[in-house]
C-alpha positions as CSV (number, residue, x, y, z in Angstrom):
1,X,33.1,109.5,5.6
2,X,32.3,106.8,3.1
3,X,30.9,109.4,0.8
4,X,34.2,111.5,1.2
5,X,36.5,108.4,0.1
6,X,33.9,108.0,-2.8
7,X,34.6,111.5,-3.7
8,X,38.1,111.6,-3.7
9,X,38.5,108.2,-5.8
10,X,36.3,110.2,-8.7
11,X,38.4,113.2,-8.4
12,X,42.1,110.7,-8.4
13,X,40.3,108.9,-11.3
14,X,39.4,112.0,-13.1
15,X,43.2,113.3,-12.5
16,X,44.4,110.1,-13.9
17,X,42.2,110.2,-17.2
18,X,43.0,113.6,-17.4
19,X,47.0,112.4,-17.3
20,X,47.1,109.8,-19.6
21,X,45.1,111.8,-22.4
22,X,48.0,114.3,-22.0
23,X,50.3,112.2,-22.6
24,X,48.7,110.5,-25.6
25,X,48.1,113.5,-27.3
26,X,50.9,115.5,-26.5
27,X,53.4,112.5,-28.1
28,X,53.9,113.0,-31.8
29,X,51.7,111.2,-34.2
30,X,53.5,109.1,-37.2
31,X,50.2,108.2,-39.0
32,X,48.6,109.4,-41.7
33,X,44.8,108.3,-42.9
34,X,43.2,109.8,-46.4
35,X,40.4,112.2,-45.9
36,X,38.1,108.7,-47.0
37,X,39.8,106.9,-44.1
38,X,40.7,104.3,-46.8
39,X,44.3,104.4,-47.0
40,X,46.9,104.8,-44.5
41,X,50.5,105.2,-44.2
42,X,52.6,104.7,-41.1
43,X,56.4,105.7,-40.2
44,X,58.3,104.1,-37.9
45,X,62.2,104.3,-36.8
46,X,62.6,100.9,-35.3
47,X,61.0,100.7,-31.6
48,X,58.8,103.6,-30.0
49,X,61.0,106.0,-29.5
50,X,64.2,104.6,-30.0
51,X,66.7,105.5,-32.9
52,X,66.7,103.1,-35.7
53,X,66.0,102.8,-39.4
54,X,63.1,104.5,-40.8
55,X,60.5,102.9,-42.6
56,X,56.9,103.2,-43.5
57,X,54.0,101.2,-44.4
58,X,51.0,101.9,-46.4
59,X,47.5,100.2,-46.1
60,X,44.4,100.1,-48.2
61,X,40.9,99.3,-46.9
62,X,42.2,97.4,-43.8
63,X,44.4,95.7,-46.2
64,X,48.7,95.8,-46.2
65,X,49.7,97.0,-49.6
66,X,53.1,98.0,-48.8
67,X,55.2,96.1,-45.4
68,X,58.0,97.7,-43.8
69,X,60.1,99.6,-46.4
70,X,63.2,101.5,-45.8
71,X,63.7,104.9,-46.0
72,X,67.2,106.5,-46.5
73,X,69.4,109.0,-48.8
74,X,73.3,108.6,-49.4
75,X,74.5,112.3,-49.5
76,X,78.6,112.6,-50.9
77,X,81.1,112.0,-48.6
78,X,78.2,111.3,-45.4
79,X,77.0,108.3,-44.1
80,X,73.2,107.7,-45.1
81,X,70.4,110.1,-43.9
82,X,68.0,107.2,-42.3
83,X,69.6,104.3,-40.6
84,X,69.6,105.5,-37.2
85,X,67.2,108.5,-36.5
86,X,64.4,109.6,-34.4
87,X,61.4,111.4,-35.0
88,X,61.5,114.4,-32.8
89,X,58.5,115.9,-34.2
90,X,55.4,115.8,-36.2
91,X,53.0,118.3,-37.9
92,X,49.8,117.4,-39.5
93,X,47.4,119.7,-41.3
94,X,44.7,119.1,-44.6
95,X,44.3,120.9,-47.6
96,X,40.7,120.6,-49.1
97,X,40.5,123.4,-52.2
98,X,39.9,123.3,-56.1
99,X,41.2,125.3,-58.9
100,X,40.4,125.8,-62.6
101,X,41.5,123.6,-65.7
102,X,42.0,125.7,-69.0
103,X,41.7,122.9,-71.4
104,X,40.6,118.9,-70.5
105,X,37.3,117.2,-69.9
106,X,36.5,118.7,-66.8
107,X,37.0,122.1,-65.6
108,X,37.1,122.1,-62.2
109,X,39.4,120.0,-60.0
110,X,39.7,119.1,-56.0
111,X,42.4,119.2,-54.2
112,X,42.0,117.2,-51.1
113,X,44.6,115.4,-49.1
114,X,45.8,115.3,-45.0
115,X,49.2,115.8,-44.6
116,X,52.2,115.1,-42.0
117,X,55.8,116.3,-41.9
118,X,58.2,114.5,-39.9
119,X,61.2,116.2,-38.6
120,X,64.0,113.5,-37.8
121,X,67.6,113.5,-36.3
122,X,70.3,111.4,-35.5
123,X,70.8,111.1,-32.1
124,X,74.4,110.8,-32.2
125,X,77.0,112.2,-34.3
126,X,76.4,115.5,-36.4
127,X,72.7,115.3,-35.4
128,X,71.9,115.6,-38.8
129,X,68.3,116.4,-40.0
130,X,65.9,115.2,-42.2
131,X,61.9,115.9,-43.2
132,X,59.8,113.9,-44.6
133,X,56.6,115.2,-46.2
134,X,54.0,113.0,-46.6
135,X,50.2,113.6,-48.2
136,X,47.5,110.7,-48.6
137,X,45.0,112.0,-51.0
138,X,42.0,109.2,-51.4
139,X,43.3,107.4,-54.1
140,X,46.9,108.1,-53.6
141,X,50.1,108.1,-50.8
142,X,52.7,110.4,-51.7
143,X,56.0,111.9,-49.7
144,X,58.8,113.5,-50.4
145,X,62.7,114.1,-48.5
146,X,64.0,117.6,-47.2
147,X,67.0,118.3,-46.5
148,X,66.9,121.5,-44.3
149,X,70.1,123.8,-43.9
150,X,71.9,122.8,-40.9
151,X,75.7,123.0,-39.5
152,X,76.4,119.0,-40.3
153,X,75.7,120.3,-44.2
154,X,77.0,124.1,-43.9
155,X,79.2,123.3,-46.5
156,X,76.7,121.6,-48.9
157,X,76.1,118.3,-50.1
158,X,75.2,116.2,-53.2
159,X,72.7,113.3,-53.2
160,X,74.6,110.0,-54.5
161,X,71.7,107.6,-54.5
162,X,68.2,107.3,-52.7
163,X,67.2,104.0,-51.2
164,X,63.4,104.2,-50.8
165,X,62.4,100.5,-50.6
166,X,59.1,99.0,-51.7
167,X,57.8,95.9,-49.8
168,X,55.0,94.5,-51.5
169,X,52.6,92.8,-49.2
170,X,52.1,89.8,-51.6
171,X,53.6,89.1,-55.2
172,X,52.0,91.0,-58.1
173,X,51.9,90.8,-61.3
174,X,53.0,93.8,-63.5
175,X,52.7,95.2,-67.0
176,X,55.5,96.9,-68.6
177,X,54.2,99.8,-70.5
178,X,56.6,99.2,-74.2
179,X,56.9,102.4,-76.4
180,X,58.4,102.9,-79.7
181,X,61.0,105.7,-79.6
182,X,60.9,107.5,-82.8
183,X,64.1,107.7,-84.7
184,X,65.3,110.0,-87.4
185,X,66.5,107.1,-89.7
186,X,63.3,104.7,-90.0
């Protein structure tokens, strides 16, 4: 009898590893790690799974470089694209090629990054839509805004201003690079 109970506690605990890796898994991922492991970016809308400004973060051996920065596009005549969505879906995939240089010091070149698109919406409203596509090469972060056609924008639209923040983890000194425009009266 004891042996029985025994039995059926591995099986319920089995079950219940069995659950929570589901779950785990199965929920979208909104993380993105070099193929060095060195840097990172994260994106966020607010709390876990609750509509809210987006942001994203980007690390560097461990390190912060970048806290909390806000994402968001004004588009003509809408409210902006990024104050209150969710992130109803990810899709990651890598890219680990090389191609040819004609001319330079070296002739061949790697290609090799991990990437993630996000697909957001608003939860309320129009339901608008927006991607974000996001690569993190080994010495690089990189992403970019999409727009895909939907009914809210049927008609079209026209980006006004884009309000990607960037929340440096510590003050930093910076360089301005000064050129010389050339002029046709010297």
């Amino acid at each position: 009898m004891l042996s029985m109970i025994k039995a059926g506690l591995q099986w319920a605990l089995i079950l219940l590893a069995l659950q929570v890796n589901i779950i785990l898994f199965a929920q979208p991922t909104n993380q993105l790690f070099s193929p060095d492991k060195k840097l990172f970016i994260r994106f966020e809308t607010g709390k876990a799974g609750e509509a809210g400004q987006l942001y994203y973060s980007v690390s560097f051996n461990g390190k912060w470089l970048l806290l909390p920065s806000a994402l968001k596009l004004q588009l003509n005549g809408f409210k902006p694209l990024g104050d209150s969505v969710v992130i109803t879906n990810t899709v990651p995939s890598a890219v680990d090629d090389s191609y040819q240089l004609l001319v330079g010091k070296a002739s061949k070149v790697r290609n090799q990054y991990n990437a993630l698109t996000l697909q957001l919406e608003e939860p309320g409203g129009a339901k608008r839509q927006l991607q974000l596509e996001a690569r993190a090469y080994n010495d690089a972060v990189a992403f970019r805004y999409v727009v895909p056609e939907q009914p809210a924008t049927s008609n079209g639209y026209q980006l006004q201003n884009e309000f990607t923040q960037f929340h440096f983890s510590t003050d930093a000194t910076t360089f301005p690079m000064l050129s010389r425009s050339r002029s046709a009266n010297p």
